[in-house]
Backbone as numpy.savetxt, mean C-alpha at the origin, in Angstrom:
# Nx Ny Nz CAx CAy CAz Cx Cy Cz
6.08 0.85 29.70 6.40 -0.27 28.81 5.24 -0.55 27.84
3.64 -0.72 28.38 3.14 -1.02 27.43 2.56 0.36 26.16
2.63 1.45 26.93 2.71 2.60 25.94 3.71 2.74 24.80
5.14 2.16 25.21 6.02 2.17 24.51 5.81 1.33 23.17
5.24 -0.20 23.64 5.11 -1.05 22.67 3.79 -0.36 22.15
2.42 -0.28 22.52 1.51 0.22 22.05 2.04 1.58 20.81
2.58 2.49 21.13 3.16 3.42 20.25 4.16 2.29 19.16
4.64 2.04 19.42 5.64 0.92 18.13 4.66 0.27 17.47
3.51 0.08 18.02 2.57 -1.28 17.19 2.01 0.23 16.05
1.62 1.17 16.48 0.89 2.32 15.91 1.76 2.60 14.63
3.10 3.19 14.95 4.08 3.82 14.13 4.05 2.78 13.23
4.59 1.25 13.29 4.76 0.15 12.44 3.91 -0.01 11.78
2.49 0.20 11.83 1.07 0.05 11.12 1.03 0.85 10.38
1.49 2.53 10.37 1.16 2.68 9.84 1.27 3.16 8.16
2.84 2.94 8.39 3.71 2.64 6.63 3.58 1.65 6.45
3.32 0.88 7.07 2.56 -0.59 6.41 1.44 -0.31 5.48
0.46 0.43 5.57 -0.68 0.47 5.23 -0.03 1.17 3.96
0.34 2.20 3.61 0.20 3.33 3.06 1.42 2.56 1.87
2.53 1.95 2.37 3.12 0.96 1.75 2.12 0.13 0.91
1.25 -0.44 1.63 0.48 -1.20 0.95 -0.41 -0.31 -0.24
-0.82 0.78 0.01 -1.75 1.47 -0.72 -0.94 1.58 -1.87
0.49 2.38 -1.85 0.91 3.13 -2.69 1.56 1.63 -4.28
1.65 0.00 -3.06 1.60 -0.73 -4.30 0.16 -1.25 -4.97
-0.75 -0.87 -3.75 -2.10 -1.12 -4.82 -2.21 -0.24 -5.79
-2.08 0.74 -5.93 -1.95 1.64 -6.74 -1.29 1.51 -8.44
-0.09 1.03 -7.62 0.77 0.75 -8.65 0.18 -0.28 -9.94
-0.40 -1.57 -9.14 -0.70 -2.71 -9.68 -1.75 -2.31 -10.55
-2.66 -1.27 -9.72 -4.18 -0.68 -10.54 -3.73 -0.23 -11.44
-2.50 0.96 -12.04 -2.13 1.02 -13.08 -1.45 0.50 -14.12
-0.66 -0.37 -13.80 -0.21 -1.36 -14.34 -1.18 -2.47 -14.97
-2.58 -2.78 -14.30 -3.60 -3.42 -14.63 -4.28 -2.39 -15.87
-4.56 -1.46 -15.46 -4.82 -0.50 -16.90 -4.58 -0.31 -18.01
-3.03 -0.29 -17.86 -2.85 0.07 -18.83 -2.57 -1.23 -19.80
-2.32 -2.34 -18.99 -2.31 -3.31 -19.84 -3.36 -3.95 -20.63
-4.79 -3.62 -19.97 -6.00 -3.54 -20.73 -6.42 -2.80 -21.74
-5.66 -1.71 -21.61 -5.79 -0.48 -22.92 -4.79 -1.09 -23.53
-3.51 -1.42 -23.92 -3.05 -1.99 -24.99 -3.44 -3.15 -25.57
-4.21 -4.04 -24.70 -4.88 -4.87 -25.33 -6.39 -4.84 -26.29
-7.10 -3.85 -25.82 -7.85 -3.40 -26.44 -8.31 -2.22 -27.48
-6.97 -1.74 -27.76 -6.74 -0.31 -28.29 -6.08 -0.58 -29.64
């Protein structure tokens, strides 16, 4: 039982993260490029 949940806490973490990365990402370019049209 607690392996079971321990493995679920793992798996759930870790497209969380990468979820999270892939919209930091997003925002970083979106932050870019909106600075280059403002300054360009």
């Amino acid at each position: 039982m607690t392996e079971k949940r321990e493995f679920l806490r793992k798996t759930s973490f870790r497209p969380n993260r990468f979820f999270y990365m892939v919209v930091n990402q997003k925002l970083n370019t979106v932050n870019t490029e909106n600075f280059h049209q403002r300054f360009m």
